[in-house]
DOPAGU-987165 format. One record per residue (C-alpha): residue number from 1; residue in one letter; y, x, z. Coordinates in pm, whole numbers. Layout:
   k r  north   east     up
 NUM A      Y      X      Z
...
//
This chain:
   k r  north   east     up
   1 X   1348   2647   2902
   2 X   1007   2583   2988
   3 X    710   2617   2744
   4 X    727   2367   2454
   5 X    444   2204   2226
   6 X    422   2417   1932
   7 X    668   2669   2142
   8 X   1039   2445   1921
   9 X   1340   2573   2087
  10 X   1433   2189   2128
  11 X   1043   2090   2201
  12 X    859   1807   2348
  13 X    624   1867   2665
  14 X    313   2025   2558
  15 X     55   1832   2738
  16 X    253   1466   2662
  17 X    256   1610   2289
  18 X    -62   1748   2294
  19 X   -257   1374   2424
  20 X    -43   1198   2088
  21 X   -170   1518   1900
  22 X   -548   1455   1984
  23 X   -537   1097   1841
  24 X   -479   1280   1489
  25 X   -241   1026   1334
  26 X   -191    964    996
  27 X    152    854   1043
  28 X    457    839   1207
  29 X    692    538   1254
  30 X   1009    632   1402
  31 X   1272    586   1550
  32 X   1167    272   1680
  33 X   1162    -72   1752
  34 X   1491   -241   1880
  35 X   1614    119   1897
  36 X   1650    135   1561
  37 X   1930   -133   1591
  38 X   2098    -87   1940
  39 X   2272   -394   2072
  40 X   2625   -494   2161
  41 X   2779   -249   1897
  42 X   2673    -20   1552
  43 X   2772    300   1790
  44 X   2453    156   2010
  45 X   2226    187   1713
  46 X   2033    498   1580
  47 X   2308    658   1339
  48 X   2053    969   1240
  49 X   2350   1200   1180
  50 X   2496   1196   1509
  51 X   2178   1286   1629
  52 X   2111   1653   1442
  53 X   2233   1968   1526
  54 X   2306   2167   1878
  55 X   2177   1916   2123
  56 X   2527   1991   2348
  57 X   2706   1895   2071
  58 X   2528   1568   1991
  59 X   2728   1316   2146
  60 X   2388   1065   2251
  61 X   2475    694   2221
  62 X   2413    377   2514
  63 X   2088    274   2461
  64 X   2157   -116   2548
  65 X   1854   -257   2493
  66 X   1626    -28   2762
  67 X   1874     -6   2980
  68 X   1983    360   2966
  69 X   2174    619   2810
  70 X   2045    848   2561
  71 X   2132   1186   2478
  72 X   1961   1189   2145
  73 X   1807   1546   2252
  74 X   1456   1407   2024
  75 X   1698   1332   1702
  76 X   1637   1233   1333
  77 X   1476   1642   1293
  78 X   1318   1673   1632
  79 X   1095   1319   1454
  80 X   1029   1464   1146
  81 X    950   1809   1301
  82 X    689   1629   1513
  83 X    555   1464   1245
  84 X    485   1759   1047
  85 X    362   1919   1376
  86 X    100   1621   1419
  87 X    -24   1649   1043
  88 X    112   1276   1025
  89 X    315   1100    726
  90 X    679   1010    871
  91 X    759    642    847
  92 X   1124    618    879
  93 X   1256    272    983
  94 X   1625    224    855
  95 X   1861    -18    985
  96 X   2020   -296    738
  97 X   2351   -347    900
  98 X   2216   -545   1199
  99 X   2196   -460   1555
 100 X   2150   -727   1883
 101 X   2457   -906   1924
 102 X   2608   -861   1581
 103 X   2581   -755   1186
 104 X   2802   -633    946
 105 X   2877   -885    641
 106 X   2615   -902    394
 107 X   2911   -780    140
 108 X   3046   -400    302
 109 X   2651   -299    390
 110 X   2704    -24    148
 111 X   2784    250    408
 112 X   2470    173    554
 113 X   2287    231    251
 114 X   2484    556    167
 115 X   2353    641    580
 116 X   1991    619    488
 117 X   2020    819    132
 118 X   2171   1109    291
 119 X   1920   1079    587
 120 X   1668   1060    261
 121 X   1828   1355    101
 122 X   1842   1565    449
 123 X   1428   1519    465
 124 X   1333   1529     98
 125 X   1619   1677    -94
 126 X   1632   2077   -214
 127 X   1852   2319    -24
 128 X   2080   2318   -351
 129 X   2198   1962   -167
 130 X   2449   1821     63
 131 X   2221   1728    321
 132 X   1919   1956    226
 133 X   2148   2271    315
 134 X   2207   2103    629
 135 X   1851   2076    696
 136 X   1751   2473    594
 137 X   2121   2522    828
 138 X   1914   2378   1140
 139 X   1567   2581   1052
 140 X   1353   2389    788
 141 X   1427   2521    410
 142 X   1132   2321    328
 143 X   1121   1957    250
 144 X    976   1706    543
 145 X    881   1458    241
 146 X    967   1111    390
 147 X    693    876    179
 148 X    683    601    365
 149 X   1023    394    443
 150 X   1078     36    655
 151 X   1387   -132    521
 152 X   1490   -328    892
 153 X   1354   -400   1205
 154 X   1231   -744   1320
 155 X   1540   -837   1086
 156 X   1367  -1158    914
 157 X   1342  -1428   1143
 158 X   1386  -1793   1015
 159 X   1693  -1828   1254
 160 X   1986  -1598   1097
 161 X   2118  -1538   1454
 162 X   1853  -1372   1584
 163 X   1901  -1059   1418
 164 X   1800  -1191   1031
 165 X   2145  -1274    864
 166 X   2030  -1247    471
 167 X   1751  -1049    504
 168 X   1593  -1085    175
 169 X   1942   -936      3
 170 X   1983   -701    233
 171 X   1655   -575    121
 172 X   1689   -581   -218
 173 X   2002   -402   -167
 174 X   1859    -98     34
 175 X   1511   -109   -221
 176 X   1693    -76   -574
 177 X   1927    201   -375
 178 X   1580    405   -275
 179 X   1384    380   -542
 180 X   1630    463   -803
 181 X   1629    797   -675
 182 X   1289    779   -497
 183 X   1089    570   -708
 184 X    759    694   -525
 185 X    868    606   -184
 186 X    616    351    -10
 187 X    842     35     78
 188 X    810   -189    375
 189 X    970   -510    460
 190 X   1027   -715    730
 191 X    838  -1046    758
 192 X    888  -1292   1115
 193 X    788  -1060   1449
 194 X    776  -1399   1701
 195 X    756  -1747   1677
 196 X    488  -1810   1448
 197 X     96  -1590   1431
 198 X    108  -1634   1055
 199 X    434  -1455    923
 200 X    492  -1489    554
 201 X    736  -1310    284
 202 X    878  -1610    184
 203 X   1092  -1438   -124
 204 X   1002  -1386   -532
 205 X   1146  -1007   -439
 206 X    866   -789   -484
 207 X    734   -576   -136
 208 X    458   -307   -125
 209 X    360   -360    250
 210 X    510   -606    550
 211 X    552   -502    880
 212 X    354   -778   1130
 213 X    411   -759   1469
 214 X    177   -931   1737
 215 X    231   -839   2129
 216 X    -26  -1090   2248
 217 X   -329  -1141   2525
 218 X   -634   -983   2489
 219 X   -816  -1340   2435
 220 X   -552  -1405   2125
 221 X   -675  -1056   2019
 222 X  -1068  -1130   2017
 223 X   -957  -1508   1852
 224 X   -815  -1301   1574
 225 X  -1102  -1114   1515
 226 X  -1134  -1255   1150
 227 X   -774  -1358   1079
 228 X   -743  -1109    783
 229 X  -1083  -1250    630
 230 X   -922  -1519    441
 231 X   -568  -1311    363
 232 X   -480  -1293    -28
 233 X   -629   -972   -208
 234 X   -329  -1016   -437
 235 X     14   -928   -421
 236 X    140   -725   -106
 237 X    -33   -561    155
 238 X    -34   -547    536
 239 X     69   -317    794
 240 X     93   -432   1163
 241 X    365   -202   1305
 242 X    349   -312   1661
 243 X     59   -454   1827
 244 X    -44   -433   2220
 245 X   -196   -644   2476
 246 X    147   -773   2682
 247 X    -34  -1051   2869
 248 X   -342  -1021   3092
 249 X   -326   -640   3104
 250 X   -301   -561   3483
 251 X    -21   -298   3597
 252 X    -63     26   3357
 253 X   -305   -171   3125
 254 X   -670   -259   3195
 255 X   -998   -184   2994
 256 X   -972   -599   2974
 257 X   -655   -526   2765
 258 X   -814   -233   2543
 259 X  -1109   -427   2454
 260 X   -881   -717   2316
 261 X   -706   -421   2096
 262 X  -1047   -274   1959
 263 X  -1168   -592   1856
 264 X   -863   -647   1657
 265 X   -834   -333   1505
 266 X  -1208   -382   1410
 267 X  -1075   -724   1214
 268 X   -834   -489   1060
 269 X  -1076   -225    989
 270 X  -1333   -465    806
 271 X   -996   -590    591
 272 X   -852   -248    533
 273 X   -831   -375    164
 274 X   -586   -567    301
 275 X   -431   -382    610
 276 X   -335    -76    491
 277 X   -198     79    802
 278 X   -159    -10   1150
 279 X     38    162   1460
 280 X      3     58   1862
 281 X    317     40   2020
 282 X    482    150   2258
 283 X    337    484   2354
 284 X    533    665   2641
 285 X    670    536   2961
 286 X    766    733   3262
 287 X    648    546   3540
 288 X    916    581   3736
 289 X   1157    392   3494
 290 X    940    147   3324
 291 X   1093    -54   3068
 292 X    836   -205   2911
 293 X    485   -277   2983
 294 X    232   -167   2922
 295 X    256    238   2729
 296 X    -25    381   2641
 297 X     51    709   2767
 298 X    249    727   3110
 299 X    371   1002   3280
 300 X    591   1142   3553
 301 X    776   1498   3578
 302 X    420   1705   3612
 303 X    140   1484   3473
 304 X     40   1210   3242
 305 X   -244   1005   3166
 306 X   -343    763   2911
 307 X   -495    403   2964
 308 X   -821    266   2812
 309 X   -587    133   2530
 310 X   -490    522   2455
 311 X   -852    596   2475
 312 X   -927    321   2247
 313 X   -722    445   2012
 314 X   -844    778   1996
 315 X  -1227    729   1967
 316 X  -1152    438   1707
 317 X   -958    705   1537
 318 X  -1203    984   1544
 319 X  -1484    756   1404
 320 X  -1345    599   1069
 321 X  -1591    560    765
 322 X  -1501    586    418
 323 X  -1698    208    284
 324 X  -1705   -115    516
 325 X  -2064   -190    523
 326 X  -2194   -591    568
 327 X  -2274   -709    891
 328 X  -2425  -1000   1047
 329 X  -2468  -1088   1442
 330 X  -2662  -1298   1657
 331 X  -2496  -1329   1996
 332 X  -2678  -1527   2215
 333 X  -2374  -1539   2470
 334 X  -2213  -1845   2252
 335 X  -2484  -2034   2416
 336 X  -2461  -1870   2790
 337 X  -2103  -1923   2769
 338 X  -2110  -2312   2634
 339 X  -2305  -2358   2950
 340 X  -2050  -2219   3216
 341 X  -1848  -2472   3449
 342 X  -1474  -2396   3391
 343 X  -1318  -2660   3674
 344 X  -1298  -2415   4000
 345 X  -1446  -2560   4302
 346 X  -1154  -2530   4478
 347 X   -785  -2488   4297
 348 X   -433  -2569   4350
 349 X   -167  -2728   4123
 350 X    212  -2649   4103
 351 X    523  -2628   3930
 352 X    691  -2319   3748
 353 X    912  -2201   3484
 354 X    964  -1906   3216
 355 X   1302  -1771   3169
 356 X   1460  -2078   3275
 357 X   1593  -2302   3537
 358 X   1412  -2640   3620
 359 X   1385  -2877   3857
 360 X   1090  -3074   4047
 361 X   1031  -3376   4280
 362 X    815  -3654   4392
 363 X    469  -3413   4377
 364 X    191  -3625   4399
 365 X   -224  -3526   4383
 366 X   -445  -3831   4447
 367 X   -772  -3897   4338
 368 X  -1150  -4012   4378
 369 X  -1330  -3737   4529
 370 X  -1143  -3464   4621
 371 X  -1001  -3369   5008
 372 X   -680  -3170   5083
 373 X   -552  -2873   5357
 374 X   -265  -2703   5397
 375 X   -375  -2335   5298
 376 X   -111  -2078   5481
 377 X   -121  -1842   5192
 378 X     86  -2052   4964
 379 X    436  -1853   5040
 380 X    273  -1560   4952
 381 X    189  -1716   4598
 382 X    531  -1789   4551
 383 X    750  -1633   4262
 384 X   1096  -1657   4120
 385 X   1423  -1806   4305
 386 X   1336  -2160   4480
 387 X   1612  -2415   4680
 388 X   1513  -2687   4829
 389 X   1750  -2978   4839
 390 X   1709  -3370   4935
 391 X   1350  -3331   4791
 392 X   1426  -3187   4477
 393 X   1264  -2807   4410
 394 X   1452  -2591   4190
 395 X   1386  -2295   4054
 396 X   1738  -2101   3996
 397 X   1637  -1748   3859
 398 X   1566  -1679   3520
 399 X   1228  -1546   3623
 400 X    972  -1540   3375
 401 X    666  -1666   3496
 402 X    854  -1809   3831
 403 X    555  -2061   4023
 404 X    570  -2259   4343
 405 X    201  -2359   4476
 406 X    183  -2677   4616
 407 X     35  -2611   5031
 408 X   -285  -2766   4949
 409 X   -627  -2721   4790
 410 X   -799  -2950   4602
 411 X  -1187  -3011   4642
 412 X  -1405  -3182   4414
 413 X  -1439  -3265   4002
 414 X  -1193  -3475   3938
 415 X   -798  -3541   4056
 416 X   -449  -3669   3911
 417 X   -118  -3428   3963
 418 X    211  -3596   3916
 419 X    540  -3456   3925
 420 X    942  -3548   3762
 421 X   1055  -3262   3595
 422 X   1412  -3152   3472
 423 X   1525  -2853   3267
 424 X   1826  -2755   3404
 425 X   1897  -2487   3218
 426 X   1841  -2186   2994
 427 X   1595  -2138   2632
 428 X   1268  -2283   2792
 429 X   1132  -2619   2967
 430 X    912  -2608   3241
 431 X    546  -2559   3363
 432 X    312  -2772   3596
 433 X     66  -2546   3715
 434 X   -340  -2658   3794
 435 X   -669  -2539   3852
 436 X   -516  -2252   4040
 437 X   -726  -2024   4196
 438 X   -498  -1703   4207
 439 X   -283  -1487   3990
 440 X   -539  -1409   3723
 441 X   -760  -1756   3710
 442 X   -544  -2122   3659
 443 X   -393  -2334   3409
 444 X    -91  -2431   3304
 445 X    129  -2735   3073
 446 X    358  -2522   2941
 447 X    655  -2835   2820
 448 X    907  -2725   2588
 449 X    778  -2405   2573
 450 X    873  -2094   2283
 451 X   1244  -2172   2340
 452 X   1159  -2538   2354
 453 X   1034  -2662   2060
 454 X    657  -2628   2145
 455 X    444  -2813   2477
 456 X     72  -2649   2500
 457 X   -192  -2596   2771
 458 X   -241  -2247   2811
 459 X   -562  -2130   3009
 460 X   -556  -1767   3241
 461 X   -908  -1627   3284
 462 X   -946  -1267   3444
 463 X   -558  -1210   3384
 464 X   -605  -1310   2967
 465 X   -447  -1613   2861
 466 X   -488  -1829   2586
 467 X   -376  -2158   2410
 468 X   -615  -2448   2457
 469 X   -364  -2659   2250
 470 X    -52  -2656   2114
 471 X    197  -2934   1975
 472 X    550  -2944   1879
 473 X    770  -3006   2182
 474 X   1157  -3059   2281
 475 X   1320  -3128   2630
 476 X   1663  -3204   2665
 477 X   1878  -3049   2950
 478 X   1928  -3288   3239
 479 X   1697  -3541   3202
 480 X   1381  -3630   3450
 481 X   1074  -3655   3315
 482 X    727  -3803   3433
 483 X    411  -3581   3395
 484 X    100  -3607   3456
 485 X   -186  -3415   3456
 486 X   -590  -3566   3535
 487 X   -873  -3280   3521
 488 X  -1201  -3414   3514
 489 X  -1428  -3146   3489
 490 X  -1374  -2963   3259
 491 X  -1155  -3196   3023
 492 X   -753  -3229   3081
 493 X   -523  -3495   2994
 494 X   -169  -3471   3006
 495 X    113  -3707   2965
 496 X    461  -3673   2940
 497 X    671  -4037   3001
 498 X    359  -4214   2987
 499 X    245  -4086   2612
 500 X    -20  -3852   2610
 501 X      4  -3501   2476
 502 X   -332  -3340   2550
 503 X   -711  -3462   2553
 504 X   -885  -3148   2555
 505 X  -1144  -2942   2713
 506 X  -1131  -2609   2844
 507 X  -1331  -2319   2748
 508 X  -1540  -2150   3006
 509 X  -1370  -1850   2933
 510 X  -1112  -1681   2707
 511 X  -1201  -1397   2601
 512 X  -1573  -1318   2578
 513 X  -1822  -1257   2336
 514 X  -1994   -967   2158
 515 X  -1817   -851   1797
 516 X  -1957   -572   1560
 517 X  -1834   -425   1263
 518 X  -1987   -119   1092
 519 X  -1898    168    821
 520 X  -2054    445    648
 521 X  -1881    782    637
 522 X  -1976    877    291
 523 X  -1897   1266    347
 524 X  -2230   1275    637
 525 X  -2406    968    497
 526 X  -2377    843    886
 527 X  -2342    491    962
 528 X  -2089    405   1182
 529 X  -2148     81   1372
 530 X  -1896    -58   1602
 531 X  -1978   -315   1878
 532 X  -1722   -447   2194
 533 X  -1894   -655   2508
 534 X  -1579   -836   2667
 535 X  -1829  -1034   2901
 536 X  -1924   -900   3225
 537 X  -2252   -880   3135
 538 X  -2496   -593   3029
 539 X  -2747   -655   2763
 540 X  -2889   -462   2475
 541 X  -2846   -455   2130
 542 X  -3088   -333   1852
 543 X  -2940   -232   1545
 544 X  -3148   -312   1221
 545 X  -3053   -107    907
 546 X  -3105   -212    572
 547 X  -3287     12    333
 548 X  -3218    331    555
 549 X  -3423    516    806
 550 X  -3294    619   1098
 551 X  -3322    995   1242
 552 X  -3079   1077   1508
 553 X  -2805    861   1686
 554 X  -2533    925   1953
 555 X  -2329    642   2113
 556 X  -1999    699   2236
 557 X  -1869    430   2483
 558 X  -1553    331   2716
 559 X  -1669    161   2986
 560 X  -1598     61   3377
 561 X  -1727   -123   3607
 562 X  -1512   -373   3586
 563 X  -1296   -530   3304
 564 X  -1008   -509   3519
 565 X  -1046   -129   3573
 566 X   -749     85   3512
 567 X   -613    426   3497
 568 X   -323    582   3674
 569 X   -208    893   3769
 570 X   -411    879   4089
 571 X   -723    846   3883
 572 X   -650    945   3520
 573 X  -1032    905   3418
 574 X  -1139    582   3537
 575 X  -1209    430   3198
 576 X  -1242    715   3004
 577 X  -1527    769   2678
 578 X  -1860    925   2722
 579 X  -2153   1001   2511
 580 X  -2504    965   2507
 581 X  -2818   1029   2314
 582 X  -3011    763   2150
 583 X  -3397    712   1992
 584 X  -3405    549   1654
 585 X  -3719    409   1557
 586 X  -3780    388   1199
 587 X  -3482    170   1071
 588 X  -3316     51   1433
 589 X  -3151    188   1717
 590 X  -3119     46   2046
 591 X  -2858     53   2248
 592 X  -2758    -28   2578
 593 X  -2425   -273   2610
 594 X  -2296   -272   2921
 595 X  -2052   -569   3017
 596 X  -1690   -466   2927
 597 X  -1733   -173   2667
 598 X  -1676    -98   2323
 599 X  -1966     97   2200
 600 X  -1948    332   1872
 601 X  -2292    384   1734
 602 X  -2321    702   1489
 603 X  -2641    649   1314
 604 X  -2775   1002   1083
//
């Protein structure tokens, strides 16, 4: 066996363990995620007691929704033994009798209830017990004190079917069970994880904490900057679970898609009233079996790096204050910005779809002032499964993201697309693609959209996308429709059958801007001042304190060249955190900002 993080028999890789380890986590939330509840069958999900014990004895389960089989060799104590090994709470997530595919009856749950009090009693209860025997049996005499328990897993959507049958009851159920014997235990509950960027508990039953889940672009991030500013200080309290930049972030994950994250978490820091814990998700990946995209820490079988978002995490972590302090900004790129052209000077238009089959005909781009050539580069822009067929284009993969560029490119301010559409099938409608200029930079009407009952124009900057406008949207299967699409500058109209949809002007870009927040850390009377760049362009801030002098200050900063910059296994330190020396001057500081950079300001 070779050497193991804190030398366990059964023990994780010391330098994978040792880079979670360094972020110095308060918490724990295992075993997952979708893993929690398998999919096809209940033998798929995590059942914690098949997973303790000699690992040749454990008899692993089919881990459907990842695509591979487990062995369960990091089981139910390997977690908590981590845990405890990382000086972090463990957050157990239980599952309520659901899994993908299929539930148990609302009325014979009870054996899943009984699973997660002995799983309770194996990690809290005395050695006197069942299950707390079981745990001194396999090396730990002494409790692992579960606090902190999520009843479900992305279990309360509004649509039953999708993995929410009675939710609410369910909870109740699994809450009166825990308490009565635990009535200490923190307890979280589920609250919608897609579909909607305002989840609710929509139920009198009463719920320490809800779990929110966002997996979003980093311009959705920065717009969400302030979204827990106007959240109720009454009642329950917030934890966001999952949260990662999914959209826009490159291949491993760019500094782009870290900068989105630390803004966020700076909205949640400012509001930590009100979110009371927060956890990025996922966090390993091997690359050479990538499920999901991005991790924040990927490996292979002899090395590992993390990605600006891991660094992120880690400096954000190491420089927490005790008191939110009150802040105010003047950004004088709202005005540079406002200024900026957003029409390309030359673009294409096309068609596409996302997760669904659609098809396309009688293309058409006319217009004032604009002149056409076939550009030769178009097949190589093409993506997803495409027959041609008596001039109808259809996409037949279920490709998400599938495009077909139209061989031409458009010059000038102003032009008309129009193209008949036709779902044929699958959850989604289709997409007419303009103002494309390549894979990170075009536009998009996005009809039928969020399994069809939404239509929005959705604008990619720099690889970050965002949604100009939304409204609510249906297609039906089968039937043609007309739209149209006239950019004039930088305003868009689009039409579907003749009635318009959208009137609306683009932004110059998605996701720029400067944000600050700022702390004291009562223990060192330091001020802690927080401040992320997403433009590409350097500038200085100075940082006036109120009623304090200033006499030393470091900044530490993540930084790159370019937004876009990313780590890999190549070059493990591309965007990775320095730190300088700065001057105060009576009460201010002044710091350098360089474009793309979040920049932590310790002020003595």
């Amino acid at each position: 066996m070779p050497p193991t993080f804190n030398n366990h028999a059964n023990g994780l890789r010391p330098d994978l363990a040792s880079m979670l380890k360094d972020l110095h986590p308060k918490f724990l939330r295992f075993p997952g995620g979708c893993f929690v509840e398998g999919q096809e069958s209940p033998d798929n999900a995590f059942r914690w007691e098949r997973t303790i014990g000699p690992i040749e004895q454990r008899p692993g389960h089919k881990n459907v929704n990842w695509g591979y089989r487990t062995s369960d060799g990091i089981g139910f104590d390997e977690y908590l033994q981590l845990a405890e090994d990382l000086g972090a709470k463990p957050l157990y997530v239980v599952n309520v009798g659901i899994w993908h595919g299929g539930m148990t009856p609302l009325d014979s749950i009870q054996p899943w209830i009984d699973e997660t009090m002995n799983a309770l009693e194996y990690a809290n209860g005395p050695i006197t017990s069942k299950y707390g025997a079981l745990r001194a049996k396999n090396g730990h005499p002494e409790p692992y004190n579960i606090e902190y328990l999520e009843i479900g897993n992305e279990n309360n959507q509004p649509d039953p079917t999708q993995q929410s049958d009675h939710y609410y009851e369910r909870f109740k159920m699994f809450k009166d069970a825990v308490l009565a014997k635990y009535p200490n235990m923190h307890i979280i509950g589920n609250v919608a994880a897609w579909g909607t960027d305002d989840p609710t508990w929509d139920s009198k039953e009463s719920v320490e904490l809800v779990d929110e889940h966002y997996y979003r672009s980093p311009a959705w991030f920065a717009d969400n900057f302030n979204k827990y500013d106007t959240y109720s200080r009454d009642g329950h309290k917030i934890y966001v679970g999952e949260y990662a930049v999914t959209q826009g972030y490159g291949n491993h994950g760019s500094l782009n898609a870290a900068l989105g994250e630390a803004v966020y978490m700076m909205g949640m820091e400012r509001n930590s009233d009100v979110v009371k814990m927060a956890s990025y998700a996922p966090i390993f990946a091997n690359v050479n079996d990538l499920k999901w995209r991005p991790d924040m820490i990927q490996f292979d079988g002899t090395s590992a790096f993390g990605t600006p978002s891991y660094y992120v995490q880690k400096v954000m972590a190491d420089n927490i204050g005790t008191r939110v302090l009150p802040t105010t900004l003047h950004n004088s790129y709202s005005d540079i910005t406002a200024q900026q052209a957003v029409k390309p000077e030359i673009c294409k238009v096309g068609v596409g779809t996302w997760g669904t089959q659609a098809s396309f005909t009688q293309q058409q781009i006319h217009g004032g002032n604009i002149t056409t050539t076939a550009d030769p580069a178009t097949k190589d822009q093409q993506r997803g499964e495409w027959k041609e067929s008596n001039g109808v284009s259809s996409q037949t993969s279920d490709t998400e993201g599938a495009m077909k560029m139209e061989p031409t490119l458009i010059k000038g301010n102003e032009y008309t697309y129009n193209v008949r559409a036709r779902k044929d099938k699958g959850a989604e409608g289709f997409l007419v693609v303009f103002n494309y200029v390549d894979p990170d930079n075009y536009c998009w009407l996005n009809i039928g959209g969020w399994g069809n009952t939404q239509n929005a124009i959705e604008q990619i900057i720099n690889g970050s996308k965002a949604q100009v406008a939304t409204a609510a949207g249906h297609v039906e299967d089968g039937k043609w429709y007309d739209v149209s699409v006239h950019v004039k500058g930088d305003s868009v109209y689009a039409s579907l059958d003749g009635k318009q949809l959208f009137a609306v002007q683009l932004k110059p870009t998605t996701f720029a801007g400067l944000f600050s927040n700022a702390t004291m850390d009562e223990n060192t009377g330091e001020v802690i001042v927080k401040v992320v760049n997403t433009t590409g362009m350097n500038t200085t801030a100075k940082i006036n304190l109120n009623g304090k002098t200033a006499t030393a200050a470091t900044v530490i900063r993540l930084a790159s060249a370019k937004g876009t910059d990313e780590n890999s296994l190549e070059d493990p330190t591309k965007v990775y955190p320095t730190q300088q020396t700065l001057s105060p001057s009576g009460n201010s500081v002044e710091v350098a900002l360089p474009g793309s950079s979040l920049n932590i300001i310790r002020i003595k």
